[in-house]
N, C-alpha and C positions, 0 to 999 in steps of 0.2 A: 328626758324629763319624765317625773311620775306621774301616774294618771292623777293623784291629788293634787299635785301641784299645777298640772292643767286646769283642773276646774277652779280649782282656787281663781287662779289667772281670770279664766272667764268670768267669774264671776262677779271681778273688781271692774266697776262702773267706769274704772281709767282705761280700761281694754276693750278694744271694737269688737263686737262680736261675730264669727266665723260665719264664713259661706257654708249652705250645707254640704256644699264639695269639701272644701277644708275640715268642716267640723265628721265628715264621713271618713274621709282620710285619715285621721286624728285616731277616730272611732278603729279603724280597722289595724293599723299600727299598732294601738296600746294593747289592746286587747287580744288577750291570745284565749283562746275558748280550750276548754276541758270539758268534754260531754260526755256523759253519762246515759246511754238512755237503755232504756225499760221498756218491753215488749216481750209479752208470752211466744209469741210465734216468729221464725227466722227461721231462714232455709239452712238444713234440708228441707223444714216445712213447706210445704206447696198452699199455705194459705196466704192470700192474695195481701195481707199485709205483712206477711215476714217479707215477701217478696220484694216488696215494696220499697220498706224499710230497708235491708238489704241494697239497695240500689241510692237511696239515697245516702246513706251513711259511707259507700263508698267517692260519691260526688263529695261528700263537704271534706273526707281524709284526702283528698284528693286540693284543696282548698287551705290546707292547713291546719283544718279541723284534727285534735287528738280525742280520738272516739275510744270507746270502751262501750261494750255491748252485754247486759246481761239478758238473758231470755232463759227459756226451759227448753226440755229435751223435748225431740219432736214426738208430736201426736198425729201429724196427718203425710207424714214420710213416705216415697214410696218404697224404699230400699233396706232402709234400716230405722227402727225405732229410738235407735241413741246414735247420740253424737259424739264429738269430744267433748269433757266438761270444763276446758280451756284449751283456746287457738288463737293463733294470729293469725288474720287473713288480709292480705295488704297493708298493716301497718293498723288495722283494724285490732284493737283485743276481743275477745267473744266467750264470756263466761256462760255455762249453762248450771243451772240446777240440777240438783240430782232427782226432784220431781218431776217423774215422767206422767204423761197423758193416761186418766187412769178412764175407760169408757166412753169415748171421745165420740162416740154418736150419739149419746145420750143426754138429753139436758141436764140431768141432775148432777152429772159425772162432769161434763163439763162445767159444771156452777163449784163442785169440790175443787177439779182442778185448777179450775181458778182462782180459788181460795187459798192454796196450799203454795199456787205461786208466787201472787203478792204476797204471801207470809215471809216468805226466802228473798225477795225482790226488797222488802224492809232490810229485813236480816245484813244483806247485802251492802245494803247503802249506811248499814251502819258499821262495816270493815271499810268502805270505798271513798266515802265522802271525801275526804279528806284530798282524795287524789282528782277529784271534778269541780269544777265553779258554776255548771249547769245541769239540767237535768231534761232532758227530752221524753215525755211520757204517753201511752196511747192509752188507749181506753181498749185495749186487748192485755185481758179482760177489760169490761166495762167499768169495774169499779176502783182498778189500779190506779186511777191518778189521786187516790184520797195517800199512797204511798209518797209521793209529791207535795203535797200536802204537810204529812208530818217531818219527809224530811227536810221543808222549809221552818217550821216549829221547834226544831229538835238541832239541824246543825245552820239554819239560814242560808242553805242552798236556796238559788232562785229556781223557779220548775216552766216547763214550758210543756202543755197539754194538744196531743191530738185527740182531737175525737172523730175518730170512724163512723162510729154508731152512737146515737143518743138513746142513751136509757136513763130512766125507767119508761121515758116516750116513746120508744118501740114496743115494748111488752105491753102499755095501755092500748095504745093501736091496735096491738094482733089480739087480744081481749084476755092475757097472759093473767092483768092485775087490772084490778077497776084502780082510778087515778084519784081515789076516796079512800084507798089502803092504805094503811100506817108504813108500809113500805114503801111503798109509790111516793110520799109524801115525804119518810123519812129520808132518800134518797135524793129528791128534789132537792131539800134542803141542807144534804153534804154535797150534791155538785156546785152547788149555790159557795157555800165556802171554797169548797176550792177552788173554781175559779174567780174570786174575789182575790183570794193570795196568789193564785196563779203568775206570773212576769210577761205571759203571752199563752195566747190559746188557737189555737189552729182549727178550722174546720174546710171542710170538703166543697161547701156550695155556698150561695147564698141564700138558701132556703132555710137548708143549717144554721147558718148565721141570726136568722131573724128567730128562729128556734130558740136559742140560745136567749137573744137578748129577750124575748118575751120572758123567759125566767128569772134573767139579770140583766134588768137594762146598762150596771153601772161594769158593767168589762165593754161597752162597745170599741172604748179607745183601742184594747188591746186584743181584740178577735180579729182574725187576718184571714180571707177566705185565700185558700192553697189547696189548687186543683190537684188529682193523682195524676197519674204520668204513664207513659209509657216509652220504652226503649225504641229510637226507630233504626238503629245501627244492628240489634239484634233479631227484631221484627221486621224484614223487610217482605214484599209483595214478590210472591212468588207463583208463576204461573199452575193453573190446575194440571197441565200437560207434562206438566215438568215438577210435578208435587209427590214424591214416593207415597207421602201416607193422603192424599185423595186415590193413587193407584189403588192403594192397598183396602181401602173401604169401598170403592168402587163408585166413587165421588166425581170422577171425572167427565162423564159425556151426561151428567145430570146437572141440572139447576139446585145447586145447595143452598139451603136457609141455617146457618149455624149459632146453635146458643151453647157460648161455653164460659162455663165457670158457675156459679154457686147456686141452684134451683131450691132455694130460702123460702121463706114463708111470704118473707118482705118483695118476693118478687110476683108476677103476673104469667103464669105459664097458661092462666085458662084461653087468654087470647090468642096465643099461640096453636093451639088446642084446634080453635075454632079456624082458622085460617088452614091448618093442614087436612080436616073435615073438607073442606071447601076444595081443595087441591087434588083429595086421593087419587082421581082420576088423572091427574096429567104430572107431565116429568119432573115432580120435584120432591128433593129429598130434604129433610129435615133431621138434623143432625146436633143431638144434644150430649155436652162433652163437662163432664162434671158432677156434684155429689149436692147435697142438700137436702130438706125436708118433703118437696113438694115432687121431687125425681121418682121416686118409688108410687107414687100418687100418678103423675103422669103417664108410667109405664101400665099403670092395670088398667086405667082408664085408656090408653093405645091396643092394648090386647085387650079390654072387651068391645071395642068397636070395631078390631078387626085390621085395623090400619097396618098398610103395608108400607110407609113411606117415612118410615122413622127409623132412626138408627141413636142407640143409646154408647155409648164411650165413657168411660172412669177418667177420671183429670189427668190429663198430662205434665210427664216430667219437663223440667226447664226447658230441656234439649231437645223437647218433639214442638213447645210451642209455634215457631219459627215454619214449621210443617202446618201443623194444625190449624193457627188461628188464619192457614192462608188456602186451605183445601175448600174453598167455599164461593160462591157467590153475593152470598148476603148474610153480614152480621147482626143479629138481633139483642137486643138489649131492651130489658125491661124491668118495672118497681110499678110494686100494689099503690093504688091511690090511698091506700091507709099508711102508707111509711114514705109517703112523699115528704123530702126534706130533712128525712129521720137516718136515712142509708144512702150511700152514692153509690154507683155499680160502677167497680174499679175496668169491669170488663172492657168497656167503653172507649176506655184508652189505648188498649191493647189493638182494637179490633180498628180503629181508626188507622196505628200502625201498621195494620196490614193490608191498608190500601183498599177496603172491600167498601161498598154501599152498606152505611147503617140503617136497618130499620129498629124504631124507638117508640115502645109502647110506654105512657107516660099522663099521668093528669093532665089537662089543659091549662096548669099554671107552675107546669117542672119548668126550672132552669133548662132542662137539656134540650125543650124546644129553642130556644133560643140560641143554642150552642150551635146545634145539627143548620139552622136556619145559616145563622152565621157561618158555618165552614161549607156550606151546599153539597154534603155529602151524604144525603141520604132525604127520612121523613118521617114524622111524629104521628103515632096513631093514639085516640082515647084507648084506655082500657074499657077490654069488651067491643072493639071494635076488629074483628075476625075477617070482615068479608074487605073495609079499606086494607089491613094487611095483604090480605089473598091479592086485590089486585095491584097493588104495590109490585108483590113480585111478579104476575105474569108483565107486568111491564118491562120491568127489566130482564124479563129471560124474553124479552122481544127485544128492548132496546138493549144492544152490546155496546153501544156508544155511550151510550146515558149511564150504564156502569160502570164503564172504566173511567169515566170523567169523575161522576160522585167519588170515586176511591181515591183518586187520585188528590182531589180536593179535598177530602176528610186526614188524608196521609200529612198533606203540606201546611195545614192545619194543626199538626198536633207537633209538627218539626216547628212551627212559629211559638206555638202554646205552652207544650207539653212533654214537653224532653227532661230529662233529670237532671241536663245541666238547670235548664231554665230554673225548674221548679227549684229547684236546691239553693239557687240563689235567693228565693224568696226565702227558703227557711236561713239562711245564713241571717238574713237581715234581722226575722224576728227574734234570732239567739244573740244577736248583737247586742239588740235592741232590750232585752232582756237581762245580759249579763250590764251591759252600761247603764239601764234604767237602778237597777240593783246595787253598784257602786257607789252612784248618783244619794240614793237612799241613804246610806251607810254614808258615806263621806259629809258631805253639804252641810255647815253647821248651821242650816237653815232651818233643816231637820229636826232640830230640836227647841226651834222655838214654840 
């Protein structure tokens, strides 16, 4: 039967209408998805949303999803700076642009390059459309889903939006743009459109979410909060004794405190800071693994006080994670009280898969207390609170029972939560839900009353 002449069906007052088992089943039968999605960064990039992405697009081919991936060539690579500029990878397609990352530590470089990509990312969707009926978009770059946008204008693809990061609301926060600027405001009001056309819109938290709806209250219906993920098949918990790379830093017979991944603006390293002041004297080491604004900041401010109990590391390739995120005692995670609600720390999920106790520096009204409380795998401190972190940990380099429990409970946690099958299943549904809402539209001669 055709999907029109389903609804037809339904729609005639002579026909009972379906259970939403049946009407699911129905749903998932008719509909066969062609996705499209758009994302500057994909591995080989080592940023925490190609990563990401990557892992999900292989759960939904995996699902029956026919994916097709355009992205750009890598900028934050450890290996090599280009890619291929078409591959198959699983049954995955993966086209790249021939824009490669031009000054990629630079804001203004990365504002061009971001430019230059949605340029090609349009370009694209105007050879491709034809062969997708949906469109999966992130806000990497920030302003890429206005690409989504036209090309629901242009060929009536439906689009479906992640947003990672809210802007122009992070740069008002970090004090980038006063929120009185004709850009701040000009932007306000093209997110505003697009996600009014948007089919579905994806966010990280629900801090995020009420973010959001404070600008647009009329998308609530179709904002869907979808946590990130982490692999725990790939990430498993791996003793210090038996860790080649704690051997090799010499992690092993010390109490490790580990922050790895993005040391941003949007994060809180002064607490950090304060808490290994507190420590210099007794056995713990503090081990920061990754790149960001505020890393080079941390390091001067570690060599003019003299500290000996830090150790700096450059971001690890895929294939050391599995090592790395598990050479430690205590994963730390942390977001400035000024970009609460604005950024989610992907790290978070990673570091739960590694079975270790989190510590979480965080506002008094983050989601992630509530998370941490929930899975009892760790404990939330105020930002600016240095000396509750400090004895946080000598706790746990006392208590080895209370460690290994927290880890264990953060790890079983995120296999209940947090898997990519899990999460992947929630984005199937919002693409379902997106491409059949869309149909619906288009067909229904109600439509045109």
């Amino acid at each position: 039967m055709k999907l029109n002449e389903w609804i037809n069906q339904k729609l005639t007052p002579s026909i009972s209408i379906p259970s939403a088992d049946e009407y699911e089943h129905s749903l998932n039968v008719q509909q066969s998805i062609k996705l499209s999605v758009i994302t500057q960064f994909f591995p080989p990039d080592y940023a925490a949303t190609g990563q990401l992405i990557e892992e999900l697009v292989k759960q939904l081919e995996q699902q029956g999803v026919n994916i097709e991936v355009f992205t750009s060539q890598p900028g934050y690579a450890f290996s090599s700076n280009t890619a291929p500029s078409f591959e198959r990878v699983d049954g995955i397609k993966i086209q790249r642009s021939r824009t490669a990352q031009l000054w990629p530590g630079r804001i203004r470089g990365k504002a061009v390059n971001g430019v230059l990509y949605t340029l090609r990312a349009l370009l694209y969707l105007f050879r491709a459309w034809r062969r997708n009926n949906v469109l999966l978009i992130t806000t990497a770059p920030p302003f890429l889903p206005v690409v989504g946008y036209l090309a629901n204008l242009l060929f009536k693809l439906p689009y479906v939006c992640i947003i990672y990061d809210l802007y122009p609301d992070i740069a008002i926060a970090l004090g980038v743009v006063s929120k009185h600027n004709w850009i701040a405001k000009l932007w306000q009001a093209i997110n505003k459109r697009v996600w009014l056309k948007a089919k579905g819109i994806v966010v990280l938290s629900p801090g995020m979410k009420q973010r959001v709806l404070a600008h647009c209250p009329q998308v609530a219906h179709k904002t869907s909060v979808i946590h990130s993920w982490a692999n725990p098949e790939l990430i498993v918990p791996i003793a210090k004794q038996e860790n080649w790379f704690a051997w090799k830093y010499d992690l092993v017979n010390k109490f490790t405190v580990l922050y790895s991944g993005n040391m941003g603006r949007c994060h809180d390293i002064d607490t950090l800071l304060k808490a290994a002041i507190e420590l210099q004297d007794e056995p713990i080491q503090f081990v920061c693994i990754g790149g960001g604004a505020k890393r080079e900041e941390l390091i001067a401010q570690v060599n003019q006080l003299g500290l000996n109990n830090f150790t700096f590391l450059p971001y690890q390739d895929k294939q050391v994670l599995p090592y790395s995120l598990t050479a430690c005692d205590l994963s730390l995670v942390s977001i400035d009280p000024s970009s609460e609600s604005l950024v989610v720390p992907s790290k978070l999920y990673s570091a739960l898969a590694a079975g270790r106790p989190l510590a979480v520096v965080c506002s008094p009204h983050s989601y992630l207390r509530q998370l941490i409380a929930e899975a009892d795998c760790g404990a939330t401190f105020d930002n600016g609170d240095g000396h509750g972190l400090a004895q946080f940990i000598r706790l746990l380099n006392r208590d080895q029972e209370l460690k290994e429990r927290m880890g264990k409970a953060g790890r079983q946690y995120l296999r209940s939560h947090f898997t990519p099958k899990v999460i992947s299943q929630q984005y199937l549904d919002v693409l379902h839900q997106a491409l059949f809402n869309d149909e619906i539209t288009n067909i229904s001669p109600m439509n045109n009353k």
